[in-house]
C-alpha positions as CSV (number, residue, x, y, z in Angstrom):
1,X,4.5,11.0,59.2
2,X,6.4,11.7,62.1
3,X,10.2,13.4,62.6
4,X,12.4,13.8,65.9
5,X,14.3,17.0,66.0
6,X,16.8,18.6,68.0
7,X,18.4,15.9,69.9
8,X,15.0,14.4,70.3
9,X,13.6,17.4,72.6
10,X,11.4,18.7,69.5
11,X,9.2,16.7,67.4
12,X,6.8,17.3,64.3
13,X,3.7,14.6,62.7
14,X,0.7,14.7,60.8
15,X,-1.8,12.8,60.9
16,X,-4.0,12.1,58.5
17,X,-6.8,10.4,57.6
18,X,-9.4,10.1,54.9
19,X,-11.3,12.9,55.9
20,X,-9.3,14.4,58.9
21,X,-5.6,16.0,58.9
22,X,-3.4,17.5,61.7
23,X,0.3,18.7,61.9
24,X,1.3,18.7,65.3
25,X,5.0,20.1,67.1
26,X,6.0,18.7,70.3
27,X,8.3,20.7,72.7
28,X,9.5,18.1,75.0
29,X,11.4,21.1,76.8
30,X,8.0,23.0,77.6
31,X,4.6,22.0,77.1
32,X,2.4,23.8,75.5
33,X,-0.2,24.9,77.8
34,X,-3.2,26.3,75.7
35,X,-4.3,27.8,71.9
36,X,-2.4,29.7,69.5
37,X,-1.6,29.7,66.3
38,X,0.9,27.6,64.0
39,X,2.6,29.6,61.2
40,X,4.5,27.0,58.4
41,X,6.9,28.4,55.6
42,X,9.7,27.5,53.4
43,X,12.2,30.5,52.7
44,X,9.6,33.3,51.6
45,X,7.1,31.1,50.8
46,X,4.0,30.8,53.5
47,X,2.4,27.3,53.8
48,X,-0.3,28.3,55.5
49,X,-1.2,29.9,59.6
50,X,-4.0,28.1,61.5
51,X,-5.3,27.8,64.5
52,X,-3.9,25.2,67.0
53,X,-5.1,23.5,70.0
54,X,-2.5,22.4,73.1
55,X,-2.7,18.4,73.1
56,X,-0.1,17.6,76.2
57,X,3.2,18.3,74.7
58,X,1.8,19.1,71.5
59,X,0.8,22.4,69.5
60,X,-1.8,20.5,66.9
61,X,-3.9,22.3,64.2
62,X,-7.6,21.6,64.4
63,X,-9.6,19.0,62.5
64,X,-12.0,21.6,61.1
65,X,-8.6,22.9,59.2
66,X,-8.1,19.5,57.5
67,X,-8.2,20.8,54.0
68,X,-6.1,23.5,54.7
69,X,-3.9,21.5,56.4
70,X,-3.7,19.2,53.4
71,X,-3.1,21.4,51.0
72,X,0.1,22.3,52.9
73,X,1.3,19.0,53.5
74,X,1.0,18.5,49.7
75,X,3.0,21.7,49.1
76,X,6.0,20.6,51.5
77,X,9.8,20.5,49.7
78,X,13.0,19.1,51.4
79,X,13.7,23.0,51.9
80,X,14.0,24.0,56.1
81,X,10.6,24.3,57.4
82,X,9.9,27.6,59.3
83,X,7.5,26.3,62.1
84,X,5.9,29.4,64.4
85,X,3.8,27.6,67.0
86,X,2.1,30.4,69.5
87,X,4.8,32.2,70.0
88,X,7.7,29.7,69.4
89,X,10.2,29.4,66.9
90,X,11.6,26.4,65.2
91,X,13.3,25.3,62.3
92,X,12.9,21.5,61.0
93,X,14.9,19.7,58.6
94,X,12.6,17.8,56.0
95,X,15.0,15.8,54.5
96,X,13.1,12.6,53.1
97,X,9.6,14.4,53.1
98,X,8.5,13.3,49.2
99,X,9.1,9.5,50.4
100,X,7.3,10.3,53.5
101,X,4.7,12.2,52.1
102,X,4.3,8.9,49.8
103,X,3.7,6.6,52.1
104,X,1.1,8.5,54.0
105,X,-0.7,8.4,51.2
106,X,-0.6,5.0,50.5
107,X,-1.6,4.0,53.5
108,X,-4.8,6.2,53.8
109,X,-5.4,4.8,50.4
110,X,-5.3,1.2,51.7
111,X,-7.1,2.1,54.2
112,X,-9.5,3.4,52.2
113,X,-9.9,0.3,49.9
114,X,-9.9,-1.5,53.2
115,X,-6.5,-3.2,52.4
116,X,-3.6,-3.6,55.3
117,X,-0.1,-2.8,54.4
118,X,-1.5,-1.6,50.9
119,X,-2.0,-4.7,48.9
């Protein structure tokens, strides 16, 4: 799952699969250069803060948080998502997320049963 932002200069993905997930921000304006954290939220409510890893562009959480990082994926509305990532703020429209969030699953499940494309 994957989503361009801000004129393309921002950009947010998770990857996921059966046993790993990351959510990753890229800041095509200034790379992150080292570790921090990542902070996610929707209005008041906190998805979850965990500890990130600089990968190039890219802010991404670390595979020994994939549970964590599941369970907020899981909890994600269409709401603005709140992103803090060491020390940066950004704002991300998740418009489409649910259908998104679908066919993620769907095709870790395929790949699971060891089915391309899901069928």
């Amino acid at each position: 799952m994957a989503k361009s932002l801000a004129d393309g200069k921002l950009g947010i993905f998770v990857v996921r699969t059966s046993t790993v997930a990351m959510f990753a921000v890229v800041d095509g304006q200034q790379p992150f250069t080292g570790p921090g954290t990542l902070r996610l939220a929707q209005g008041a409510r906190a998805l979850g803060s965990f500890d990130a890893q600089a990968q190039g562009p890219a802010l991404a959480t670390v595979d020994l948080l994939s549970r964590q990082v599941l369970e907020a994926i899981a909890r994600l509305t269409s709401d603005p998502l709140a992103i803090e990532a060491a020390g940066r703020s950004f704002t991300a429209d998740l418009t489409g997320v649910e259908k998104a969030r679908a066919q993620l699953d769907a095709c870790v499940l395929s790949l699971e049963l060891g089915k391309p494309g899901g069928k």
